[in-house]
C-alpha positions as CSV (number, residue, x, y, z in Angstrom):
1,X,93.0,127.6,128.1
2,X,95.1,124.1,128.2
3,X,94.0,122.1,125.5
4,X,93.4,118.5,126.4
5,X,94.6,115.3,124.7
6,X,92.1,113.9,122.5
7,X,94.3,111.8,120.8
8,X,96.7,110.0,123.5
9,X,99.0,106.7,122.4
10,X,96.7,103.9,120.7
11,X,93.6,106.3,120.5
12,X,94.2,108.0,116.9
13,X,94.6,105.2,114.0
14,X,97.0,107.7,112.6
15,X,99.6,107.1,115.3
16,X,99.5,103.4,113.9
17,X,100.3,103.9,110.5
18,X,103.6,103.6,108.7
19,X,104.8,106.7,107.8
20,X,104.2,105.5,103.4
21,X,100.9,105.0,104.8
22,X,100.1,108.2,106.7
23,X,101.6,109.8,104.0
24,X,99.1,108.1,101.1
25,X,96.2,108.7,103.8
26,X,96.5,112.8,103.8
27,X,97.6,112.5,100.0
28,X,93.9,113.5,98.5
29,X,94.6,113.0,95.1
30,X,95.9,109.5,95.1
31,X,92.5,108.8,96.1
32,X,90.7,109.7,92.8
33,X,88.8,107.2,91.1
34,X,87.8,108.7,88.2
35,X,91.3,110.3,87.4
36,X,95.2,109.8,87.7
37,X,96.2,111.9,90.3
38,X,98.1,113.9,88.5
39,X,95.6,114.5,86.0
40,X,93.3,115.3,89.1
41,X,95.0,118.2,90.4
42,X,95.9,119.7,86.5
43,X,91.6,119.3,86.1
44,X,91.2,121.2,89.0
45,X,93.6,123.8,88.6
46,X,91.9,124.4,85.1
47,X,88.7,124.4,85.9
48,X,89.2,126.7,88.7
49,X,90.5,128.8,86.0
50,X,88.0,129.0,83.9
51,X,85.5,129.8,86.6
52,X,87.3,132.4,87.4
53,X,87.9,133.9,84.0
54,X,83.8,133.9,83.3
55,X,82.8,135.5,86.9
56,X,85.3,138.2,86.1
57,X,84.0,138.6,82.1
58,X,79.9,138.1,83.0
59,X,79.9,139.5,86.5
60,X,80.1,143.0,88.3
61,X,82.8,142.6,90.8
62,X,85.7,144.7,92.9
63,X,88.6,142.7,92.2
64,X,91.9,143.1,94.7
65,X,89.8,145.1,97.2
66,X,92.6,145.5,100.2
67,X,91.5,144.5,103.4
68,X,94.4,144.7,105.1
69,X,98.1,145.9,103.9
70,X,100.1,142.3,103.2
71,X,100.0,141.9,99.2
72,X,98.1,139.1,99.3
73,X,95.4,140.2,101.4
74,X,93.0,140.9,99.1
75,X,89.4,140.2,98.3
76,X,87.8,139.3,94.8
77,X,83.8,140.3,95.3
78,X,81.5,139.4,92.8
79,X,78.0,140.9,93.0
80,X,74.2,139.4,92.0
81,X,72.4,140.6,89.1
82,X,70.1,143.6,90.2
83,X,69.7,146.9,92.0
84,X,69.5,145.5,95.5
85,X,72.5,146.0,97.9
86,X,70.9,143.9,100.5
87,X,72.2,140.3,99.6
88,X,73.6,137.3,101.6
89,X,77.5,137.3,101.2
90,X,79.2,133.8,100.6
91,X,82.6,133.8,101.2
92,X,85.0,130.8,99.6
93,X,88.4,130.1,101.5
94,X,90.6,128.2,99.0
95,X,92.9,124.9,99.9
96,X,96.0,123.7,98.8
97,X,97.6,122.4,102.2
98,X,98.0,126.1,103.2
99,X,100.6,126.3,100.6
100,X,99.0,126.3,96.9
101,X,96.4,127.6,95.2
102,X,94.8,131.1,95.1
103,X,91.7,133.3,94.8
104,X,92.7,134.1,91.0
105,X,91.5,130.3,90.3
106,X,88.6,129.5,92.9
107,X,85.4,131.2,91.8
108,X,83.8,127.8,91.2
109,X,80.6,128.6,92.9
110,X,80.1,132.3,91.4
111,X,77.9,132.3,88.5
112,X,75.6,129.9,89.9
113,X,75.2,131.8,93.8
114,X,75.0,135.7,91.8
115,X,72.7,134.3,89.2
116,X,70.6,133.7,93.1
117,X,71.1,136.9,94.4
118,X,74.0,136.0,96.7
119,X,77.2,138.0,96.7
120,X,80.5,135.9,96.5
121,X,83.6,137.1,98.0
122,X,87.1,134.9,97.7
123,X,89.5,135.3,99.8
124,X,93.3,135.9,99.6
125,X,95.8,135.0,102.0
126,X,99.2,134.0,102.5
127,X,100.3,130.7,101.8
128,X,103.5,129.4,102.8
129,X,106.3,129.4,103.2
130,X,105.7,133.0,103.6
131,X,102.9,132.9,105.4
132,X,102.6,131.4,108.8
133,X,99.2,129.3,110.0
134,X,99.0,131.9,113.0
135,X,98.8,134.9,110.1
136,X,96.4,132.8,108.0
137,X,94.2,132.3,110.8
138,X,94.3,135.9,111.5
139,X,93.9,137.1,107.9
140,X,90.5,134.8,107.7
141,X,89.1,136.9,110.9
142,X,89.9,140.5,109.6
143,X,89.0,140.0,106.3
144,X,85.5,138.7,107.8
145,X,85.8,141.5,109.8
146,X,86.6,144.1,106.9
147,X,83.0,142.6,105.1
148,X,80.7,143.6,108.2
149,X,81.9,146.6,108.4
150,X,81.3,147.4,104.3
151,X,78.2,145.4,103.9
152,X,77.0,146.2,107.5
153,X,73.2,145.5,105.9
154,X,74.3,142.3,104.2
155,X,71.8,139.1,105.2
156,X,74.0,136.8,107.1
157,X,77.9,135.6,105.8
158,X,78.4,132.3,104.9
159,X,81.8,130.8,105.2
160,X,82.6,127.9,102.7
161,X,86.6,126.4,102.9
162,X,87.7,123.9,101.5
163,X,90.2,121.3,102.8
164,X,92.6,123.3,104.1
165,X,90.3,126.5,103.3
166,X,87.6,124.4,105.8
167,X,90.4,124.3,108.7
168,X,90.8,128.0,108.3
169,X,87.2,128.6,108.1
170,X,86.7,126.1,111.3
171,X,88.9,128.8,113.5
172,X,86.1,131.2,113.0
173,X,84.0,129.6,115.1
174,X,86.3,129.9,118.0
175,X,87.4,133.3,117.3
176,X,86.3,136.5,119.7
177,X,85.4,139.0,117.8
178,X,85.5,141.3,120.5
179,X,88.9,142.1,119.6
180,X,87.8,143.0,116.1
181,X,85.7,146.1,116.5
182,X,82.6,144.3,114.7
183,X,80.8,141.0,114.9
184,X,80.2,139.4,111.7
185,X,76.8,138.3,111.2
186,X,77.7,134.5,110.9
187,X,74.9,132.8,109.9
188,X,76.5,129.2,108.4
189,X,79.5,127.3,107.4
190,X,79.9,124.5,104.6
191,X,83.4,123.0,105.5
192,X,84.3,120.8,102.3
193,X,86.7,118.4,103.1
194,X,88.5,119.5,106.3
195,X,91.5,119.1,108.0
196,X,90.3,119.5,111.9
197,X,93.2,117.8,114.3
198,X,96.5,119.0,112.4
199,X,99.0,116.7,114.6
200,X,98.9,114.3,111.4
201,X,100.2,116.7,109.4
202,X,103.1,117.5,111.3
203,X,104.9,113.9,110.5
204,X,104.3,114.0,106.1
205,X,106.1,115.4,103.4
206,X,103.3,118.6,103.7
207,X,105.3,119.9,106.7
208,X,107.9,120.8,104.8
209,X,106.9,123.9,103.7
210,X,104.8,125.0,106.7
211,X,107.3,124.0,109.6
212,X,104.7,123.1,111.9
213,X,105.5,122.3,115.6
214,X,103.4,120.3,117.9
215,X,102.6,123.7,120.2
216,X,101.5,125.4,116.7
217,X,99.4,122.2,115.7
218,X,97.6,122.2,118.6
219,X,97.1,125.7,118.7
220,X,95.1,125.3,115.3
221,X,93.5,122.5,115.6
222,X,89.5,123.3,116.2
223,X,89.2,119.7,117.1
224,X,91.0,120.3,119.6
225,X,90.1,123.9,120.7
226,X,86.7,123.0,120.2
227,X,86.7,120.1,122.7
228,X,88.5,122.7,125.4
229,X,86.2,125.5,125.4
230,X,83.4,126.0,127.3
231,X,81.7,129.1,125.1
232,X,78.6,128.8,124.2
233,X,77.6,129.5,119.7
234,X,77.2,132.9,119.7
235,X,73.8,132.1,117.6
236,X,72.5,128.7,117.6
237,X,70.7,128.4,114.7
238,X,73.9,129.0,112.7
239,X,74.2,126.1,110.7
240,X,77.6,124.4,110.1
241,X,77.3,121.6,107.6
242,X,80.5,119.2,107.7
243,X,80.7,117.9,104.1
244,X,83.1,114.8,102.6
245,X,83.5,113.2,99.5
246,X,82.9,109.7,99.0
247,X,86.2,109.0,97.8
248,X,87.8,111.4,100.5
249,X,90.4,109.2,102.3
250,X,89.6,107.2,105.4
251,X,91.3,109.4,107.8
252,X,89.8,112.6,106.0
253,X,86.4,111.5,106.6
254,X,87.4,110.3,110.0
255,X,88.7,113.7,111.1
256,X,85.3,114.8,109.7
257,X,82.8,112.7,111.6
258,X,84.9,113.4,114.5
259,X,84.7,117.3,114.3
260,X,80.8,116.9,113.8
261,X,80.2,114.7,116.6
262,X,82.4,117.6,118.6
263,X,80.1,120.5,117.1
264,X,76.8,118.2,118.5
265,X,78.2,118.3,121.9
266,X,78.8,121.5,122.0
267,X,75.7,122.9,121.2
268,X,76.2,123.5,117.3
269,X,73.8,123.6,115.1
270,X,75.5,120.6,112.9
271,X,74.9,118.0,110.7
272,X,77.3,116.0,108.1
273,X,76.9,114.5,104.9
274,X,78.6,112.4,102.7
275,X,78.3,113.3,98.8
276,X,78.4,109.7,96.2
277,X,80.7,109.3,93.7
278,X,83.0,112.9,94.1
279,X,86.3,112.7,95.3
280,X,88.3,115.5,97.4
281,X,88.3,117.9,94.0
282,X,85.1,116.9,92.1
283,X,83.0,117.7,95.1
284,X,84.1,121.5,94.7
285,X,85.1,122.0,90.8
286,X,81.1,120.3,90.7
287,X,80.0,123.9,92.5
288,X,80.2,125.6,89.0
289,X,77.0,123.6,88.2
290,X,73.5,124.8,89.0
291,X,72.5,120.5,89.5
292,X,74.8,120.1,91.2
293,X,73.5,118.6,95.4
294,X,75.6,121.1,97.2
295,X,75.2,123.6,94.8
296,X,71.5,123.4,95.7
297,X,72.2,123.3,99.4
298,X,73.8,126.6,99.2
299,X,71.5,128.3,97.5
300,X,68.8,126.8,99.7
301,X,71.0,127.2,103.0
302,X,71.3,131.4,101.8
303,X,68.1,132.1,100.8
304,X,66.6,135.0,103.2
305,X,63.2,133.2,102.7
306,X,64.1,130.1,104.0
């Protein structure tokens, strides 16, 4: 498939930018409002550690379940309250710029979704340097993959990433799961704070650690594979929320809008929304309440009823 150029000379407002500028554009935290960014990223760390401690105290789980022989591709699966074994199963991709964070601090969203009768799953993958965006991308699908095949009864899988977590999530959309033995039942995606074109990234200090070419950019950019292809949604009443943060940056949001107006033309089932006064880390540490708007949307979004 030859991918085409969305984003020739003097279309992408990137490509104008100084490189301090670009930099400070795909730098999330220095756009917190509330916090230094610094004390940003330490609140988030820590509150994704507490979450995590209290789903593993309060909740019945399977913690490290293997799918797959690397050491970090495990799964942390946290089940609802009850004798059912019939539930919807929402899975959480971490972020980190492919390169921080992990599953042992992102079970924001636990206690709230089992407390509704949703399983939770959080997924662990390879960041880099070790891991390469090709093996990430291909860890995402099989560890779907490994899910329908041990909850073949489950009520639909919903796939929440965040940031970088949302561009890995966004490749299942494009993937064929012909090659995986199984097709997951895919029923809708929240992508928090995406990363969609990944041609940006290549020219900040992020790069660094992942070693991204041009050829492997494009390869993983679903802006861009999604503009190529001509496959239909495999079921188009799956919904795919696109979701930002008020104070996300400017070129966040823009690669946002941009993906959703992609999804509409192709046929998705899409629709984006903007949440006030949350910035790129607020908008998912805010999952461990039960007020919280997208907490609500998720339970609302899962629910077998609806």
């Amino acid at each position: 498939m030859e991918l085409p150029s969305c984003v020739r000379e003097g279309e992408a407002p990137w490509k104008k930018m100084s490189k301090e500028e670009l930099q400070t554009q795909y730098s999330p935290s220095k756009w917190a409002i509330h916090r230094e960014a610094e004390e940003t990223l330490k609140t988030f760390s820590q509150i994704g550690e507490q979450a995590t401690k209290k789903a593993r105290a309060s909740r019945k789980n399977l913690l490290g379940v293997a799918y797959g022989d690397h050491e970090a591709e495990k799964l942390d699966i946290y089940f609802p309250m009850g004798e059912s074994e019939v539930w919807p199963l929402f899975m959480f991709i971490h972020g980190g710029y492919w390169q921080s964070g992990s599953k042992d601090q992102s079970a924001f969203v636990v206690n709230p979704l089992t407390g509704q009768k949703v399983a939770v799953v959080i997924v662990g993958y390879d960041i880099a340097p070790k891991g390469t965006l090709d093996l990430m991308v291909d860890q995402v699908t099989r560890s779907i993959s490994f899910l329908q095949k041990q909850f073949p009864r489950n009520e639909g899988i919903y796939l929440c990433g965040h940031s970088a977590g949302a561009h890995l999530a966004t490749m299942m959309l494009l993937t064929d799961w012909t090659k995986q033995e199984v097709t997951p039942n895919l029923k809708g995606l929240f992508l928090v704070s995406g990363i969609y074109d990944l041609e940006p990234i290549i020219h900040t200090t992020m790069n660094e650690s992942l070693s991204l070419t041009l050829e492997a950019a494009q390869r993983n950019s679903p802006q861009l594979l999604l503009e190529a292809t001509q496959t239909q949604p495999g079921d188009p009443a799956a919904q795919v929320l696109v979701i930002v943060g008020q104070q996300d940056s400017p070129e966040f949001k823009r690669q946002s809008k941009n993906f959703y107006k992609m999804l509409l033309q192709k046929g998705w089932n899409a629709s984006f929304e903007e949440f006030q006064d949350v910035d790129h880390f607020e908008i998912v540490w805010n999952l461990t309440r039960e007020d919280f708007e997208l907490t609500q949307e998720v339970w609302s979004t899962t629910d077998p009823a609806q």
